[in-house]
VEXLODREN-729022 format. One record per residue (C-alpha): x, y, z; residue in three letters. Coordinates in steps of 0.1 Angstrom, whole numbers, plus 5000, padded with zeros to 4 digits. Layout:
% VEXLODREN-729022
XYZALA...
This chain:
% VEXLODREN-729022
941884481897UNK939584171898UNK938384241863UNK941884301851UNK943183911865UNK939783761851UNK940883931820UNK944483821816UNK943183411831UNK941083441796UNK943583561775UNK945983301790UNK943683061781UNK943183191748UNK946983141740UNK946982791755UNK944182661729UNK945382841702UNK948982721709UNK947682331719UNK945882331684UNK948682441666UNK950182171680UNK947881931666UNK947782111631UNK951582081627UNK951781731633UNK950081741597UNK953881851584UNK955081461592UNK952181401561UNK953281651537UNK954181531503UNK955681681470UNK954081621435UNK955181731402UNK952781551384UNK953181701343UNK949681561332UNK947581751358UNK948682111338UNK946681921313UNK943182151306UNK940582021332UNK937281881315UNK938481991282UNK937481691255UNK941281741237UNK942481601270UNK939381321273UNK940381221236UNK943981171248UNK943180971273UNK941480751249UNK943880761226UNK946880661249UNK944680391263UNK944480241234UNK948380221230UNK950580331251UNK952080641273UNK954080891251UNK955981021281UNK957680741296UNK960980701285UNK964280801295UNK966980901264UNK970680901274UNK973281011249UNK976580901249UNK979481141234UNK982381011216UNK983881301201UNK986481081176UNK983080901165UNK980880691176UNK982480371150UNK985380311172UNK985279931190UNK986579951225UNK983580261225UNK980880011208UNK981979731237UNK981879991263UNK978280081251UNK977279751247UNK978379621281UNK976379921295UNK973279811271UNK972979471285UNK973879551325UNK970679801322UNK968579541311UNK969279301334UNK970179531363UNK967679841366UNK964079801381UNK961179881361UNK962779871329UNK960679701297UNK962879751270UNK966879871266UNK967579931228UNK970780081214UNK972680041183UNK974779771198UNK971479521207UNK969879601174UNK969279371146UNK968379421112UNK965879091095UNK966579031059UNK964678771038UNK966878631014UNK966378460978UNK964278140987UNK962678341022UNK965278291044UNK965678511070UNK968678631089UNK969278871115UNK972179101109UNK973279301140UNK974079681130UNK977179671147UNK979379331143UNK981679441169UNK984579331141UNK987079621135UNK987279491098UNK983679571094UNK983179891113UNK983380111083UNK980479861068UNK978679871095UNK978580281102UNK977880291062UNK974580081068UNK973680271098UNK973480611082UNK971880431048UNK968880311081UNK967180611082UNK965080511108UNK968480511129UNK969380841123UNK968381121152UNK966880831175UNK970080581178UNK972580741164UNK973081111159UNK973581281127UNK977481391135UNK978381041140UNK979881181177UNK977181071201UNK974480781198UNK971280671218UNK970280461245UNK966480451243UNK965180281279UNK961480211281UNK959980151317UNK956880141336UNK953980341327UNK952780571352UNK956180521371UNK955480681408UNK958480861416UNK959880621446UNK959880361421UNK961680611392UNK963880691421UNK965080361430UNK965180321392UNK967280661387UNK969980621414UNK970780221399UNK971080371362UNK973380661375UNK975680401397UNK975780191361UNK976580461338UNK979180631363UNK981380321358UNK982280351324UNK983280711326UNK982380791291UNK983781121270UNK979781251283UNK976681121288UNK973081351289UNK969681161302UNK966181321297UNK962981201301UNK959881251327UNK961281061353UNK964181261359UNK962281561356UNK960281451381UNK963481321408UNK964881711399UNK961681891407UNK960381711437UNK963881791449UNK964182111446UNK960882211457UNK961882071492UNK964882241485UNK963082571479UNK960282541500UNK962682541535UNK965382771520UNK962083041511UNK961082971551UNK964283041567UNK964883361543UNK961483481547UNK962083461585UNK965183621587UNK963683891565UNK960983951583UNK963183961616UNK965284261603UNK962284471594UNK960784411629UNK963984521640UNK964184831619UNK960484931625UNK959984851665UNK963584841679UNK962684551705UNK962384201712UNK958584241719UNK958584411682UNK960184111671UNK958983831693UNK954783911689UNK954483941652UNK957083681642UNK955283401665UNK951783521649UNK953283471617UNK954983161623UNK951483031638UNK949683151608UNK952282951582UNK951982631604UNK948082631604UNK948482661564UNK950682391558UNK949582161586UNK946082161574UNK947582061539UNK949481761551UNK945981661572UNK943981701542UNK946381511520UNK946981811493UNK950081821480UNK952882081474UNK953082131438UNK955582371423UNK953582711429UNK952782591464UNK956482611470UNK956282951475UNK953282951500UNK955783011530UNK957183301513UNK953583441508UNK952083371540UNK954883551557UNK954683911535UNK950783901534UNK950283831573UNK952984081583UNK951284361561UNK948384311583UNK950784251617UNK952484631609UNK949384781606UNK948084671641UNK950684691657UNK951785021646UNK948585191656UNK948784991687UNK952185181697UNK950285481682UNK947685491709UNK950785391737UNK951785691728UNK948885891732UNK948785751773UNK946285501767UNK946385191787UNK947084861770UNK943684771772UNK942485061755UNK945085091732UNK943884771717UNK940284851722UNK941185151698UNK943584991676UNK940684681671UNK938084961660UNK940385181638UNK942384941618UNK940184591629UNK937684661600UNK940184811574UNK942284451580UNK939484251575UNK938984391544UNK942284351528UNK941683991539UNK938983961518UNK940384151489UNK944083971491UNK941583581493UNK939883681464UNK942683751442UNK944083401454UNK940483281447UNK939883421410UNK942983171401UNK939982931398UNK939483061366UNK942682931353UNK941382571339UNK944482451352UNK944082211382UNK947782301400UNK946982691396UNK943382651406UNK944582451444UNK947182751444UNK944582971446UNK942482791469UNK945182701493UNK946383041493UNK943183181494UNK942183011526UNK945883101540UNK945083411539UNK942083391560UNK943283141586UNK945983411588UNK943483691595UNK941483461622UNK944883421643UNK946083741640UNK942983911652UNK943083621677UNK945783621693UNK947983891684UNK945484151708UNK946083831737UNK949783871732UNK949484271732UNK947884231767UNK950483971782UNK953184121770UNK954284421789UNK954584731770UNK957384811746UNK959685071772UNK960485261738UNK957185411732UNK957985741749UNK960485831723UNK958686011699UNK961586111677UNK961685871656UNK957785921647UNK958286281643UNK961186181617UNK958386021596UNK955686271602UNK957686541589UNK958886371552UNK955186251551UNK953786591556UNK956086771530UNK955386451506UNK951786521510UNK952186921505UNK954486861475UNK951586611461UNK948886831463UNK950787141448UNK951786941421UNK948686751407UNK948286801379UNK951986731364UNK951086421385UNK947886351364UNK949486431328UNK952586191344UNK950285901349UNK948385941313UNK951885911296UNK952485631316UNK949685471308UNK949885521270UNK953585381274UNK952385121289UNK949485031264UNK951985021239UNK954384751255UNK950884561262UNK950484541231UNK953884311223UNK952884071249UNK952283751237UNK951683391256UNK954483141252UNK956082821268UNK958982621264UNK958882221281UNK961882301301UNK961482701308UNK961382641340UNK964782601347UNK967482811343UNK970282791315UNK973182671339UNK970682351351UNK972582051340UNK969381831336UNK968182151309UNK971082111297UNK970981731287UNK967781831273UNK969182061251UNK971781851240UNK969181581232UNK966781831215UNK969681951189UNK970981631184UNK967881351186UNK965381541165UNK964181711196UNK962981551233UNK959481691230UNK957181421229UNK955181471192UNK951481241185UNK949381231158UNK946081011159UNK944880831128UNK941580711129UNK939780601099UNK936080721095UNK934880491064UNK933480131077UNK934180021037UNK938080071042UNK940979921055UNK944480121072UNK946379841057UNK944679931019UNK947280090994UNK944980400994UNK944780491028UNK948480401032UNK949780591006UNK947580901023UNK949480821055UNK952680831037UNK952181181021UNK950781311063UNK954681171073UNK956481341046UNK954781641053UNK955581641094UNK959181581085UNK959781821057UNK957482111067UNK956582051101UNK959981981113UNK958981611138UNK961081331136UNK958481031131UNK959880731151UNK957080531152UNK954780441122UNK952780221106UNK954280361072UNK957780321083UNK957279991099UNK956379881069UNK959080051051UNK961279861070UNK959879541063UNK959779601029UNK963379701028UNK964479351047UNK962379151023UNK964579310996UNK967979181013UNK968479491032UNK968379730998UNK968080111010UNK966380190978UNK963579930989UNK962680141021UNK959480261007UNK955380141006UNK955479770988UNK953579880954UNK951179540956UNK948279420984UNK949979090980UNK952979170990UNK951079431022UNK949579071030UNK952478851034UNK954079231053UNK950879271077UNK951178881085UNK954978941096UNK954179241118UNK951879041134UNK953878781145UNK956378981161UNK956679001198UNK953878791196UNK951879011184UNK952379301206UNK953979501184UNK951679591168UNK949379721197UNK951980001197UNK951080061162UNK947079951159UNK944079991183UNK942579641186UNK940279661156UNK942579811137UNK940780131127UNK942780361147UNK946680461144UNK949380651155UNK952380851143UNK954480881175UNK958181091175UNK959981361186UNK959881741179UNK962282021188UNK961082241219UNK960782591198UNK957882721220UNK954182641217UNK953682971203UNK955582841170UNK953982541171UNK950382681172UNK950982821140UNK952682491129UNK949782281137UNK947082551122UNK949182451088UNK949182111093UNK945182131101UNK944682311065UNK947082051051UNK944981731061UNK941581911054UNK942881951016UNK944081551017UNK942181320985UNK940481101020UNK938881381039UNK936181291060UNK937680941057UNK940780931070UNK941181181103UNK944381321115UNK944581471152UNK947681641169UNK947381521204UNK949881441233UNK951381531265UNK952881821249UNK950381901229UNK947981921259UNK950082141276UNK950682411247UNK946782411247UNK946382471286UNK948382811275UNK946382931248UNK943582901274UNK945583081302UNK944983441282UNK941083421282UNK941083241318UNK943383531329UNK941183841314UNK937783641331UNK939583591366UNK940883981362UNK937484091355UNK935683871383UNK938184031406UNK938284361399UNK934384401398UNK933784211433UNK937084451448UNK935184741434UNK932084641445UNK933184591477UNK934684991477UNK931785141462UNK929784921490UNK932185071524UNK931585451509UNK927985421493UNK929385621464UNK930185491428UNK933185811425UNK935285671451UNK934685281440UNK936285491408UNK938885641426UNK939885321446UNK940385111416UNK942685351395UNK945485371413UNK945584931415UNK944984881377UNK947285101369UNK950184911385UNK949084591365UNK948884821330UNK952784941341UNK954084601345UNK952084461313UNK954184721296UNK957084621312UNK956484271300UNK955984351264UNK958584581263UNK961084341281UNK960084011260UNK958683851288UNK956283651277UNK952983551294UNK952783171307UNK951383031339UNK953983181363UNK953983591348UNK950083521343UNK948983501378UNK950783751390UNK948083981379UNK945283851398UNK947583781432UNK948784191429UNK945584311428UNK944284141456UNK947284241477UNK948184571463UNK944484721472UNK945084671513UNK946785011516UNK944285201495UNK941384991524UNK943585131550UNK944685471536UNK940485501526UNK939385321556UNK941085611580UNK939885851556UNK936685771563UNK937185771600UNK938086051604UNK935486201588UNK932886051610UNK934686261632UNK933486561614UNK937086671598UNK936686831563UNK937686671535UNK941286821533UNK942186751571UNK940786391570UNK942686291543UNK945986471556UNK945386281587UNK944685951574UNK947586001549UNK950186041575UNK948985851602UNK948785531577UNK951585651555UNK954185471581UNK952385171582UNK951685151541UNK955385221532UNK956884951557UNK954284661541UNK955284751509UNK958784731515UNK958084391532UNK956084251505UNK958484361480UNK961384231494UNK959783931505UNK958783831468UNK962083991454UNK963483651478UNK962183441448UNK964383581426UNK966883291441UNK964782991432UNK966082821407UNK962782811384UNK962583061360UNK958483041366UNK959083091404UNK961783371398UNK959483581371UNK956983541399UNK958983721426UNK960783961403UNK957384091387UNK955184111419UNK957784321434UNK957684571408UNK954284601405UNK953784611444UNK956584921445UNK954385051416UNK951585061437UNK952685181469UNK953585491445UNK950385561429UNK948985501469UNK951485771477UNK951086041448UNK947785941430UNK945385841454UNK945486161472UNK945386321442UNK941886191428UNK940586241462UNK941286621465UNK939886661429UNK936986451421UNK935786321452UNK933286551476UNK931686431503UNK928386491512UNK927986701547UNK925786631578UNK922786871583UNK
């Protein structure tokens, strides 16, 4: 009686300093911050990305913009439109923070040098009804104008805004919400805005959104389960607070260590709470298990602690290292996924096994433990599973072969793709303004092309290496498909065109260096010079074609940019004159041709340490075998699936490989782990398995349903990334928990003999 008080004064205390430094971790939630920062999916250490950031430094970003598009479905030329527009032009200049530069048809001027060198400035649009027809007829003779000011069908034109580079996202917010207030005032026909910045307002938002909506769900999920497996409040009560400890500890720690929720880390919540109540069901259900048996609560946890305390910490280790192969992925947002969730997964262990055994002991015993009913109910399907099994091997072998071949075949349509705004779904309004802007403006993925010349004996502003840059720019807008917006060619097109009076037959290359000095002396002087910074590097030996390009997949434009390479490599100036696709986007598309080879070396790593760690627990390379084959063969299936399906493999469907494996393995530990129990015990080989198959069958069935459901919850997210996620981790963990149920004890009856004492 003594022993039993000094007992329950430790656990007490237990509790308390578990529950007083929860306490302290959660006060790290006040410290919690969003990013959705585009440039750190950028390859890490990779010298395409080192060269951008040289590049850009030498000019400027290539991202920070905002485009909004105005509809007027009569046309655009109509004068109480144009004054509308151009009231709004001027009130966001003067108005909205951050904002460099505001330029719209309606602000623009065209210089022409007249007989005798005179220059005027003629506006593009005189705001004269008389001259509206002249005015449209010079717009559309501009090309420059068209697909960047003005759009092609004459019903819509361009505001182009350039702000702050770098904008942090309380500034673009502050910027963002004066903008909107402006715009909603004139309550045009419709308006569409894209650029980074809103991107950015949208994300950050929803992930907030998302993150507390995936919390609340996950909770009442895992509530009705309790309900349906252990019928009580204690069933409820215990494993839900050990959870909810477990997710606090995870996110706390992130807000003390100042890392930040990205958009995969929005579905942390959702993962913490599947992956620590898989290892909650399995405790506690052979907890109630000894109950049952007339243990006392001491012992039953004594018992439960040596039976399943092992098996659990083994999944922990298998489930952390399929978070932890994500490092792979040279992708810095995937990589502190993996870590994070890696080292959830642990902290979620190290409660569980702390203080869920306390809160057994407190607690008093569940009064519906003498029912045995219900038990028997699953002992008897289980049984006649496991007899049906058995008898029917090997249709169940040739069944699995076919699938496999199947699924080889869909593998082998899989291909790795990625659209700028995939993410979203088709009904997102701010997708949709993107899409409006990317059929109408030339496209609103950001398109770079660095020209450096390699020969110290030339010039960029000779004839020669002009003309070569000429013949790069027809080729990106004829072939290629980009929409070059800015140039040093078609500056000086331009120029060349206003020193002719404004001729559209003029806008082309002056034909004389005398005539490219007096030009190169006039781009100089404007804006004081700066300019030309957005054109030139500071000595002038390095240059940039900067534009737009449609968003048709980087898939497509891989190929597109292989032709280009071969194009530029057969120019007259090779080894002279170098041209380099670079960019935001660019970067990015890159980043997913890496993902493929990242994702087969993180597989790899993982599936050798997991089987490493099987053939380890039974000293015996058949079963590390026989453990892996039913896991791989769920990620073959929904490969297949994929392929068939057309869903294509980006950063989202790509790590779902890596985070199934590591979680779909637990119940072959368990199942395995109780096989091998029992046959310490000296059970043969046929009555062990039969026992550890229906004794862990209960247990294996209701994680699986809880980890399926609880990633079919991100089906509601609205990113497609975060939806494929969900969707495809919930087939593949139902896939598994079938081949656990039919295979597993198949392979073992066959091919797997242990070896007898004495």
């Amino acid at each position: 009686m003594v022993g039993e008080i000094k007992l329950k004064r430790k656990a007490r205390l237990v509790f308390i300093l578990v529950l007083a430094a929860t306490i302290l971790v959660a006060l790290g939630l006040f410290k919690l911050r969003f990013d959705y920062d585009f440039e750190k999916f950028f390859p890490a250490d990779d010298e395409e990305s080192v060269f951008f950031k040289q590049h850009r430094a030498k000019f400027e970003s290539d991202n920070d913009f905002l485009l909004i598009a105005i509809e007027h479905k009569q046309g655009i030329f109509n004068l109480p439109f144009l004054n509308k527009v151009d009231q709004l032009t001027k009130e966001l200049n003067e108005k909205v923070p951050h904002v460099l530069l505001v330029a719209s048809i309606t602000n623009q001027k065209e210089t022409l040098i007249l007989p005798g060198g005179i220059k005027v400035e003629n506006p593009y649009i005189h705001f004269n009804s008389k001259l509206l027809k002249q005015d449209s007829t010079r717009i559309y003779n501009s090309k420059e104008l068209i697909n960047s000011l003005v759009s092609k069908d004459g019903k819509s034109l361009c505001i182009f805004i350039r702000h702050k580079d770098y904008i942090v996202k309380k500034e673009s917010d502050v910027m963002l919400a004066k903008m909107n207030s402006i715009i909603d005032k004139y309550n045009f026909e419709g308006v569409h805005i894209a650029g980074r910045t809103v991107g950015q307002k949208l994300y950050v938002e929803k992930m907030i959104y998302e993150m507390i909506f995936f919390l609340c769900l996950s909770a009442v999920l895992i509530v009705i389960f309790l309900i349906i497996a252990f019928r009580s409040f204690w069933g409820i009560f215990i494993p839900l607070f050990v959870i909810l400890l477990s997710t606090v500890w995870v996110i706390g720690l992130m807000g003390w260590f100042d890392e930040p929720i990205n958009i995969l880390l929005v579905t942390l919540p959702c993962i913490m709470f599947v992956v620590g109540m898989s290892d909650v069901i399995h405790l506690v259900s052979k907890y109630l298990d000894a109950l049952r048996e007339d243990h006392s609560k001491l012992d039953a946890i004594k018992i439960t602690l040596k039976e399943v305390g092992f098996s659990t910490f083994v999944t922990a280790v298998t489930t952390s290292l399929g978070f932890f192969t994500l490092y792979f992925v040279n992708v810095q947002p995937i990589q502190v996924f993996g870590i994070v969730a890696g080292i959830g997964v642990f902290i979620a262990f190290v409660i569980t096994m702390l203080l869920l055994p306390v809160l057994l002991y407190l607690f008093p015993s569940p009064l519906f433990i003498a029912e045995k009913r219900n038990e028997n109910v699953w002992s008897v399907y289980l049984r006649k599973w496991f007899i049906f099994v058995l008898r029917k091997r090997k249709i169940i072998l040739a069944t699995y072969i076919v699938i496999c071949a199947v699924s080889f075949i869909g593998l082998s349509f899989m291909k790795t793709n990625n659209f700028l705004m995939d993410d979203l779904r088709a009904d997102e309004p701010l997708k949709q303004d993107f899409n409006y802007l990317d059929k109408h403006y030339g496209g609103i993925r950001p398109f770079e092309v660095a020209v450096t010349l390699k020969d110290s004996t030339m010039n960029l502003w000779d004839l020669e290496v002009l003309a070569e840059m000429e013949k790069v720019e027809h080729y990106l807008e004829t072939v290629y498909g980009a929409e070059v917006k800015n140039s040093l060619v078609g500056t000086l097109k331009v120029v060349n065109r206003s020193a002719h009076g404004g001729n559209p037959a003029e806008y082309k290359l002056p034909t004389t260096q005398r005539e490219l000095k007096k030009y190169r002396r006039a781009i100089r002087g404007i804006n004081q010079g700066k300019y030309l910074r957005i054109l030139l590097d500071e000595n002038e030996r390095v240059s940039r074609i900067n534009g737009n390009f449609p968003d048709i997949g980087n898939h497509a434009i891989a190929k597109k940019n292989e032709e280009f390479k071969r194009f530029t490599d057969g120019l007259a100036l090779k080894g002279k004159l170098e041209f380099k696709v670079t960019g935001t986007a660019h970067l990015f598309d890159k980043n997913m041709r890496y993902l493929s080879v990242n994702l087969v070396e993180g597989l790899s790593f993982e599936i050798v340490l997991v089987a490493l760690i099987m053939g380890f627990l039974y000293k015996s390379i058949r079963m590390m075998v026989i453990s892996m084959i039913p896991n791989l063969i769920p990620l073959l299936v929904i490969s297949g699936i994929m392929g068939f399906c057309g869903v294509d493999l980006k950063i989202s469907t790509a790590i779902i490989f890596t985070i199934a494996l590591g979680i779909a393995i637990d119940d072959t530990i368990h199942i395995l782990g109780k096989f091998k129990f029992e046959g310490l015990k000296g059970k043969s080989k046929n009555y062990a398995l039969k026992t550890a198959y229906l004794t862990t069958g209960k247990a294996m069935i209701l994680t699986s349903l809880v980890l399926c459901s609880g990633f079919f919850m991100l089906v509601f997210s609205s990113f497609n990334g975060t939806f494929y996620m969900g969707l495809l981790l919930c087939i593949t963990l139902f896939v598994a928990l079938i081949t656990e149920l039919t295979l597993l004890p198949v392979l073992i009856f066959m091919f797997y003999n242990p070896k007898r004492k004495g």
